[in-house]
PDB file of N, CA, C and O in Angstrom:
ATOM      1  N   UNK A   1     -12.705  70.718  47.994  1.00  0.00           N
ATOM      2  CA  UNK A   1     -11.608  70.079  47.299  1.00  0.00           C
ATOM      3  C   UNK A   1     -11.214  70.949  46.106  1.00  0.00           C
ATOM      4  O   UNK A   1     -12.175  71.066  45.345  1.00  0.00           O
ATOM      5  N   UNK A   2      -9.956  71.699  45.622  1.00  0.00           N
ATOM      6  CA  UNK A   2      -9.576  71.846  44.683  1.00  0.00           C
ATOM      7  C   UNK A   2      -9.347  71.216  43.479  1.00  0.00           C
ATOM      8  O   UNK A   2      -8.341  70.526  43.320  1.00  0.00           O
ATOM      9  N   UNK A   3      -9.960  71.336  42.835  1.00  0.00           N
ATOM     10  CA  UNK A   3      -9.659  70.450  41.341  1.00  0.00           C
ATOM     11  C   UNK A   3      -9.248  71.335  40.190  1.00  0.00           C
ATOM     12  O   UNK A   3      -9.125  70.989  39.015  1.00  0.00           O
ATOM     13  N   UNK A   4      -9.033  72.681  40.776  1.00  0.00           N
ATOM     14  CA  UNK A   4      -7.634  73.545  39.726  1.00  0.00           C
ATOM     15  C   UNK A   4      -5.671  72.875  39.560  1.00  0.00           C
ATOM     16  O   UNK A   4      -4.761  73.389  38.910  1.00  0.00           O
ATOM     17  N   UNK A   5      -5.646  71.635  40.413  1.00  0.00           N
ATOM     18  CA  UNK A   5      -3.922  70.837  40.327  1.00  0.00           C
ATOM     19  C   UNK A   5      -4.135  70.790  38.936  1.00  0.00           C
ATOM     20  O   UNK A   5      -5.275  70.649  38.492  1.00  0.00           O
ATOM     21  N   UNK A   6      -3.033  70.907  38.116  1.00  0.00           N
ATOM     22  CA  UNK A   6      -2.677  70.524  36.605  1.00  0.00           C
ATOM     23  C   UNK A   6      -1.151  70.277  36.779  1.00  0.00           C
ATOM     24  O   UNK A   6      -0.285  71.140  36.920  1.00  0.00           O
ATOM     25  N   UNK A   7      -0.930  68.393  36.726  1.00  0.00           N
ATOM     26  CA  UNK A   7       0.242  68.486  36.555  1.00  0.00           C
ATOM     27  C   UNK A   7       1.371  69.073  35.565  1.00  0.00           C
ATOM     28  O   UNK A   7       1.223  69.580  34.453  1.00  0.00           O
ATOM     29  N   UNK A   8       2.319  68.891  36.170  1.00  0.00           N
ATOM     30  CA  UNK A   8       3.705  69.162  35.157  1.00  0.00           C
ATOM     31  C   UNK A   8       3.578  68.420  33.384  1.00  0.00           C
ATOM     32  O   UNK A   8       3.826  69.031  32.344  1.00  0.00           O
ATOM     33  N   UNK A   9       3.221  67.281  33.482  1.00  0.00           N
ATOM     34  CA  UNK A   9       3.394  66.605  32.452  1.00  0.00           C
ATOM     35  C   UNK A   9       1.826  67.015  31.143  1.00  0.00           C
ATOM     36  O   UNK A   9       1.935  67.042  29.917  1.00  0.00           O
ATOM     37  N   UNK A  10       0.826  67.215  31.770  1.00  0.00           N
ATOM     38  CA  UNK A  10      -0.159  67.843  31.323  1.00  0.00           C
ATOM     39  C   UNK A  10      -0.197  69.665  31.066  1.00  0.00           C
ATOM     40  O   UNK A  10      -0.971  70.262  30.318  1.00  0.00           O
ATOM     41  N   UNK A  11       1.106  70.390  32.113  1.00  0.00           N
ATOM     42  CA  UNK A  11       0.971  71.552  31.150  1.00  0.00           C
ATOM     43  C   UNK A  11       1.965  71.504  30.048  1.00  0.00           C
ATOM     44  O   UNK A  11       1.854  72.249  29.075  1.00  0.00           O
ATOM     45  N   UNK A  12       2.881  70.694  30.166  1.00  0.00           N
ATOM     46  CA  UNK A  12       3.908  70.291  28.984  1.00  0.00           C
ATOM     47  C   UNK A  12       2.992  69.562  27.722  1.00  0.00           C
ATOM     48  O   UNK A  12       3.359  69.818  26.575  1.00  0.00           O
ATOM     49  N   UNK A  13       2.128  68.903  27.864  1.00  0.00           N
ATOM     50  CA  UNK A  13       1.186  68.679  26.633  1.00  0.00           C
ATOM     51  C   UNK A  13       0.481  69.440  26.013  1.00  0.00           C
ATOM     52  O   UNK A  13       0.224  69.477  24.809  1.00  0.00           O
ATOM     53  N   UNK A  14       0.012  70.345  27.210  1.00  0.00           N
ATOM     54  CA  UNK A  14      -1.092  70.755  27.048  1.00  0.00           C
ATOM     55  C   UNK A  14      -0.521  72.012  25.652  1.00  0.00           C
ATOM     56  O   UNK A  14      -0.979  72.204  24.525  1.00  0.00           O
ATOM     57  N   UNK A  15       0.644  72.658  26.397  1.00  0.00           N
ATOM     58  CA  UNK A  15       1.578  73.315  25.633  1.00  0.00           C
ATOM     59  C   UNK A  15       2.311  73.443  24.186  1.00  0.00           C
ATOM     60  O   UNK A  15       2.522  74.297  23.325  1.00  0.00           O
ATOM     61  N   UNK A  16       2.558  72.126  24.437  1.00  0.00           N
ATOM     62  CA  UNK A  16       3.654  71.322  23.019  1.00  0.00           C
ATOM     63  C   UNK A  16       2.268  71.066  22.104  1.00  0.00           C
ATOM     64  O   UNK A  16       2.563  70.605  21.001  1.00  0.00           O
ATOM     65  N   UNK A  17       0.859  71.251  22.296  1.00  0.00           N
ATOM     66  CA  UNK A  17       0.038  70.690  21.362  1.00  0.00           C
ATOM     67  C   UNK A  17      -0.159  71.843  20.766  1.00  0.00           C
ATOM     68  O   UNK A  17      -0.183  71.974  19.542  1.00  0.00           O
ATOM     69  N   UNK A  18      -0.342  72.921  21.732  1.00  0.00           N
ATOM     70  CA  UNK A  18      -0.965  74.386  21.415  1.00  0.00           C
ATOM     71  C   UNK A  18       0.329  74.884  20.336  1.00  0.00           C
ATOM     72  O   UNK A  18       0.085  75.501  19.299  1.00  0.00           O
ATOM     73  N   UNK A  19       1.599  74.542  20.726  1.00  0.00           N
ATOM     74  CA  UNK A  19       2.748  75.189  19.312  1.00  0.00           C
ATOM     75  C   UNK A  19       3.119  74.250  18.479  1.00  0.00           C
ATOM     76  O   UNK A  19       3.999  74.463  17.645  1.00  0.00           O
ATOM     77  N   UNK A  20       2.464  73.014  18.599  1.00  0.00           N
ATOM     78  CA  UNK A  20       2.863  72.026  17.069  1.00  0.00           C
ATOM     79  C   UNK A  20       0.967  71.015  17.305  1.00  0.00           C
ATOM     80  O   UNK A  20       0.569  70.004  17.884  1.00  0.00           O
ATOM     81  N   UNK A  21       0.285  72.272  16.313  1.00  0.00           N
ATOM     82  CA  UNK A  21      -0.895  71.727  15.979  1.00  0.00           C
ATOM     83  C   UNK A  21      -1.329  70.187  15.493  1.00  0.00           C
ATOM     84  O   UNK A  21      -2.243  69.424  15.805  1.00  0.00           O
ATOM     85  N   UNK A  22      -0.086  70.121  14.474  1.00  0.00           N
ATOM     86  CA  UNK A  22      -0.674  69.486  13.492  1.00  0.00           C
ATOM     87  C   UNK A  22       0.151  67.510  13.724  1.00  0.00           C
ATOM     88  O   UNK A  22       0.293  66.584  12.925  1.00  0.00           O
ATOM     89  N   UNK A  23       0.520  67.690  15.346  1.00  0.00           N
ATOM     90  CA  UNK A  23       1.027  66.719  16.136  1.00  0.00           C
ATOM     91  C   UNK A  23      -0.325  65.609  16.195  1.00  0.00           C
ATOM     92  O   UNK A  23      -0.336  64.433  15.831  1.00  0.00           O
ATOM     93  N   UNK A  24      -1.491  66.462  16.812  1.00  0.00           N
ATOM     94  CA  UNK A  24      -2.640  65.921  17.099  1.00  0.00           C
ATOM     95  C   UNK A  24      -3.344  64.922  15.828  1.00  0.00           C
ATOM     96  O   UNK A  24      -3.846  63.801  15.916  1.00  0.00           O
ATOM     97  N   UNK A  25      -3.160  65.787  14.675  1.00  0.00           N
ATOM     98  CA  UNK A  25      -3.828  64.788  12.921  1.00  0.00           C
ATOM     99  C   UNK A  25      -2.123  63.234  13.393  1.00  0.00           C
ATOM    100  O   UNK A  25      -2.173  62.044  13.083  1.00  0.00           O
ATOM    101  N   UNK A  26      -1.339  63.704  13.892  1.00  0.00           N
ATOM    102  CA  UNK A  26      -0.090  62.126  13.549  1.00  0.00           C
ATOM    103  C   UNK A  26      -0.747  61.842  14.488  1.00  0.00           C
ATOM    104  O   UNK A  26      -1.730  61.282  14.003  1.00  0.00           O
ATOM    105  N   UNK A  27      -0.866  61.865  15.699  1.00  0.00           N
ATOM    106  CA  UNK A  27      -1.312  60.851  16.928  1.00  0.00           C
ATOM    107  C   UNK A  27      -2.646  60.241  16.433  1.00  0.00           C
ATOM    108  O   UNK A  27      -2.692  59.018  16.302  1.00  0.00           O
ATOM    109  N   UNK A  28      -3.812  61.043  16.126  1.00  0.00           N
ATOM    110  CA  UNK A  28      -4.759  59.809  15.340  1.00  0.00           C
ATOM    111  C   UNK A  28      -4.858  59.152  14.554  1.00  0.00           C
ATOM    112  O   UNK A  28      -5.753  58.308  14.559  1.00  0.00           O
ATOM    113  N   UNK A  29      -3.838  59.285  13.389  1.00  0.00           N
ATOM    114  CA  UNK A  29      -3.339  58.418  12.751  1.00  0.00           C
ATOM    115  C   UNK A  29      -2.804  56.840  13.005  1.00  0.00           C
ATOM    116  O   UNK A  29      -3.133  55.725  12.601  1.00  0.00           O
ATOM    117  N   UNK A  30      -1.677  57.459  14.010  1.00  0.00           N
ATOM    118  CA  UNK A  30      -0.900  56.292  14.487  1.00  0.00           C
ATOM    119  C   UNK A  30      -1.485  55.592  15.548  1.00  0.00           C
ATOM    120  O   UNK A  30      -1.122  54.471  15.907  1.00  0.00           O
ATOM    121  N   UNK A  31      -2.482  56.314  16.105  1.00  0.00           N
ATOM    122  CA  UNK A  31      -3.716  54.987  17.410  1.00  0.00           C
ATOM    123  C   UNK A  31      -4.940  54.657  15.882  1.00  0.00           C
ATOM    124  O   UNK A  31      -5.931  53.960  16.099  1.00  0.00           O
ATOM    125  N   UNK A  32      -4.816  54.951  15.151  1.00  0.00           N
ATOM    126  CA  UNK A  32      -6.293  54.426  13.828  1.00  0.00           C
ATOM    127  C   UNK A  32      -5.112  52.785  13.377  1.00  0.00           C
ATOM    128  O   UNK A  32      -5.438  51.604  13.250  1.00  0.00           O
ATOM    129  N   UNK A  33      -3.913  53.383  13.268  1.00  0.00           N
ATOM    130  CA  UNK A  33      -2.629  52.438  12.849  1.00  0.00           C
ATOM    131  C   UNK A  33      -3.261  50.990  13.623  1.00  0.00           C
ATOM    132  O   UNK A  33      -3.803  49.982  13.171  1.00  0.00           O
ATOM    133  N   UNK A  34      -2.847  51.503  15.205  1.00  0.00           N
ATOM    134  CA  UNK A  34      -2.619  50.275  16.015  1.00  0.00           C
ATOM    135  C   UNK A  34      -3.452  49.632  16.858  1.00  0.00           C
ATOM    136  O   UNK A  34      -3.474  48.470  17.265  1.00  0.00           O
ATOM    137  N   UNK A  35      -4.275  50.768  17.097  1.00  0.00           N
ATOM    138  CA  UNK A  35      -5.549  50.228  17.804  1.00  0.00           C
ATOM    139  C   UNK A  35      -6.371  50.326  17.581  1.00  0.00           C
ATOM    140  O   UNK A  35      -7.035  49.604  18.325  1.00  0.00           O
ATOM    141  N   UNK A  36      -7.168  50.995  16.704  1.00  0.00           N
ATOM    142  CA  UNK A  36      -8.737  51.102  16.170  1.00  0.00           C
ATOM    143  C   UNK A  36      -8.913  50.458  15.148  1.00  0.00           C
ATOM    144  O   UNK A  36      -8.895  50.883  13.993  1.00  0.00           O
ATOM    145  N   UNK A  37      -9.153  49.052  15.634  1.00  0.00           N
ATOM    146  CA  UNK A  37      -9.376  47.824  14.577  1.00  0.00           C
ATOM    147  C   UNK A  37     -10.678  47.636  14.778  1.00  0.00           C
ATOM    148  O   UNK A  37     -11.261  48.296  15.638  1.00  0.00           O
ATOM    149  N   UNK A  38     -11.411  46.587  13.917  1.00  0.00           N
ATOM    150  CA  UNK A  38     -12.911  46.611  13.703  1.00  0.00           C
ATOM    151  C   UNK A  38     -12.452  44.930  14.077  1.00  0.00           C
ATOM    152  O   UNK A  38     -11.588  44.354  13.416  1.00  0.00           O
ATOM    153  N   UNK A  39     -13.206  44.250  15.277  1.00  0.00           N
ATOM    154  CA  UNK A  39     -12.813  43.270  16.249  1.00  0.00           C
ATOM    155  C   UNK A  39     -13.891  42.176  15.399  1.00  0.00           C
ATOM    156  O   UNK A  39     -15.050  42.481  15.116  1.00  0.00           O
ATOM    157  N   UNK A  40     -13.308  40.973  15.096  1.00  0.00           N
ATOM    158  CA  UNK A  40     -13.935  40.131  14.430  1.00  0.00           C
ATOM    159  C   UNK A  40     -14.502  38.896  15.567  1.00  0.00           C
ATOM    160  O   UNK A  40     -13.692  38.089  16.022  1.00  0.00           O
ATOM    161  N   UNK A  41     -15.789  38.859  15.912  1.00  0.00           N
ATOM    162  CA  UNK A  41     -16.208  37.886  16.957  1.00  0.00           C
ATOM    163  C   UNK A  41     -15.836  36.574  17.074  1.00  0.00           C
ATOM    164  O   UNK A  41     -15.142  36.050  17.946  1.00  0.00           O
ATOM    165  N   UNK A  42     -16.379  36.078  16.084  1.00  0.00           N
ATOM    166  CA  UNK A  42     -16.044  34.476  15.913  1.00  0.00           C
ATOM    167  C   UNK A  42     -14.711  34.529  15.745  1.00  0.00           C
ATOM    168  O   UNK A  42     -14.329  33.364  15.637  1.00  0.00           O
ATOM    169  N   UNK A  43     -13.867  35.218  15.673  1.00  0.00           N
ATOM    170  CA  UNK A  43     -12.508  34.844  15.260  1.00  0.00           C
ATOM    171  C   UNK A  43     -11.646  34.613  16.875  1.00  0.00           C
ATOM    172  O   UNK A  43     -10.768  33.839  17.257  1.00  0.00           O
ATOM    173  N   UNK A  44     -12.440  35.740  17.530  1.00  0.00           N
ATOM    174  CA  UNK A  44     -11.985  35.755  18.782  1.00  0.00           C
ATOM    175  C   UNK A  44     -12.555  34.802  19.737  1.00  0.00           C
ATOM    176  O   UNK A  44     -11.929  34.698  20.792  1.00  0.00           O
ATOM    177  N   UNK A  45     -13.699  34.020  19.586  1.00  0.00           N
ATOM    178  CA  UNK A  45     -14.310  33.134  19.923  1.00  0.00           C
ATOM    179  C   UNK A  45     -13.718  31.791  19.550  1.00  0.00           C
ATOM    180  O   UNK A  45     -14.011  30.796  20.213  1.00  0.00           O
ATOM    181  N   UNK A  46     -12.860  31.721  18.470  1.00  0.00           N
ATOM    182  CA  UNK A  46     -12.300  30.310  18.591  1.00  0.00           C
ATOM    183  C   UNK A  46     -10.875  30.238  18.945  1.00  0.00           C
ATOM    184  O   UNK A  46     -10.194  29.237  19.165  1.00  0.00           O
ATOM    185  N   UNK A  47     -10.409  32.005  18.967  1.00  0.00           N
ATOM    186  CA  UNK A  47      -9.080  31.907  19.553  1.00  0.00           C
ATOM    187  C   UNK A  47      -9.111  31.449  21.077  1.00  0.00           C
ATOM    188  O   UNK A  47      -8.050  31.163  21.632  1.00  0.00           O
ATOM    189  N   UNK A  48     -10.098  31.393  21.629  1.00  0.00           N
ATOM    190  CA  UNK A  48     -10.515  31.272  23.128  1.00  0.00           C
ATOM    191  C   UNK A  48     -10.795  29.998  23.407  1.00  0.00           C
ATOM    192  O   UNK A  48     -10.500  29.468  24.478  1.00  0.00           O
ATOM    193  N   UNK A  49     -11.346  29.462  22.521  1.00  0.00           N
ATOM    194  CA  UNK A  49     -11.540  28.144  22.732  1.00  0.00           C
ATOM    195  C   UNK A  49     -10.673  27.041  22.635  1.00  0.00           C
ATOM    196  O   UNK A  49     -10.678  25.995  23.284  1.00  0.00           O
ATOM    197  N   UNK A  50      -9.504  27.638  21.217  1.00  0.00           N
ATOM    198  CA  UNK A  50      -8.277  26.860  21.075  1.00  0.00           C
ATOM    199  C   UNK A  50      -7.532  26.749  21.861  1.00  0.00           C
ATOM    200  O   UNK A  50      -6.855  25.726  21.960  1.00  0.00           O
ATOM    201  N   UNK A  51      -7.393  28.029  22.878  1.00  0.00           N
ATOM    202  CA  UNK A  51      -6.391  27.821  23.996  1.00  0.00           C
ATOM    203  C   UNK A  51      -6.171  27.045  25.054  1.00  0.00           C
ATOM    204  O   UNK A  51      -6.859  27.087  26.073  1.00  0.00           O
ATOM    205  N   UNK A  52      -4.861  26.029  24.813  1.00  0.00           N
ATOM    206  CA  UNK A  52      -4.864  25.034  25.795  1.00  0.00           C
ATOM    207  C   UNK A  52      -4.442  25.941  27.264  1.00  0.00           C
ATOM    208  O   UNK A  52      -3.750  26.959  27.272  1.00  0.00           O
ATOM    209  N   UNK A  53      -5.164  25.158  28.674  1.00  0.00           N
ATOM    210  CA  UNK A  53      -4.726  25.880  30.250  1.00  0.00           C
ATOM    211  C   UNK A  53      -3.383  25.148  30.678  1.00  0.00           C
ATOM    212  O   UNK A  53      -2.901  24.032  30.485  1.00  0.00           O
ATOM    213  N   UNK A  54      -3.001  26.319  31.360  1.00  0.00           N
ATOM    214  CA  UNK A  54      -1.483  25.982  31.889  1.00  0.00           C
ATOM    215  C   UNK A  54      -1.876  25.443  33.118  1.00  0.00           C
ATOM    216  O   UNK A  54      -2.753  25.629  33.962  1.00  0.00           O
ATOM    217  N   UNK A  55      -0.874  24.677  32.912  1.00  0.00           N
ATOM    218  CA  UNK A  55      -0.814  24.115  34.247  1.00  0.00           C
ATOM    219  C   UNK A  55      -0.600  24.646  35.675  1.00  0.00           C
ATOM    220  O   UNK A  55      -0.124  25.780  35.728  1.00  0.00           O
ATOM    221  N   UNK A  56      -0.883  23.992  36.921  1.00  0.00           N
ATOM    222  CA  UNK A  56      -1.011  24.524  37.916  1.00  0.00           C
ATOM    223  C   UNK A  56       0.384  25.590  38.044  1.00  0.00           C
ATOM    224  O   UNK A  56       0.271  26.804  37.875  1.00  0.00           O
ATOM    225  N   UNK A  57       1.640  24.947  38.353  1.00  0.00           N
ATOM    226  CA  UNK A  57       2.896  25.279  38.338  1.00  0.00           C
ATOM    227  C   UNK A  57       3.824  24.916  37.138  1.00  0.00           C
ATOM    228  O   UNK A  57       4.145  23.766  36.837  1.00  0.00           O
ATOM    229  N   UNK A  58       4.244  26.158  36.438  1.00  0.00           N
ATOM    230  CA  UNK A  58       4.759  25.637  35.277  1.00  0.00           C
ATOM    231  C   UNK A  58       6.757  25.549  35.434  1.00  0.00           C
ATOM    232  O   UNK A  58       7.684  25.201  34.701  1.00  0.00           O
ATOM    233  N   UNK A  59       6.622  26.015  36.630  1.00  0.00           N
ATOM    234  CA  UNK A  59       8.437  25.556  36.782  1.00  0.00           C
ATOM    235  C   UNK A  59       9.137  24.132  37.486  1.00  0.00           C
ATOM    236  O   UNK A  59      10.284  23.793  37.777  1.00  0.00           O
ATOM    237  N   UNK A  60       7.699  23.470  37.591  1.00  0.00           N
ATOM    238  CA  UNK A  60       8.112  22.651  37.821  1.00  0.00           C
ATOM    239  C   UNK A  60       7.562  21.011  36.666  1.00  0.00           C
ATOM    240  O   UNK A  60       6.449  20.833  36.173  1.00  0.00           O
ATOM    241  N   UNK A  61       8.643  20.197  36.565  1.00  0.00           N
ATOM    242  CA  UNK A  61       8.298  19.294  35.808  1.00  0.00           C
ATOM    243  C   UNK A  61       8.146  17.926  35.769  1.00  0.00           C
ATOM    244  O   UNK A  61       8.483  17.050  34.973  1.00  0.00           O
ATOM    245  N   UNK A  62       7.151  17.970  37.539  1.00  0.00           N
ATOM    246  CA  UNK A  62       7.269  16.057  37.878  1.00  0.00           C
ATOM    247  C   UNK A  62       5.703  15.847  38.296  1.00  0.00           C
ATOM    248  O   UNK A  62       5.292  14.730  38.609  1.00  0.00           O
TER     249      UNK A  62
END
């Protein structure tokens, strides 16, 4: 099996990273921004519990 394929879209990254370095310091920034949160248990434990279940079929109303 060959595993030298490198798509199109990965040598275009691979590329655009190698001539604008300093792309890579904004992208960890902006995933530290939105997703690398420090996950609070119990908080998520009663969001789970509060949640009322939908009903079987919700387009209908009889």
């Amino acid at each position: 099996m060959d595993y030298s394929y490198e798509s199109e879209h990965t040598k275009f990254m691979r590329e655009f990273l190698e001539k604008n370095p300093h792309m890579q310091e904004k992208r960890l920034a902006a995933r530290s921004m939105w997703w690398d949160k420090n996950q609070n248990r119990e908080e998520n434990k009663e969001f789970k519990e509060s949640s009322v279940p939908m009903k079987p079929y919700v387009y209908f109303n009889g």
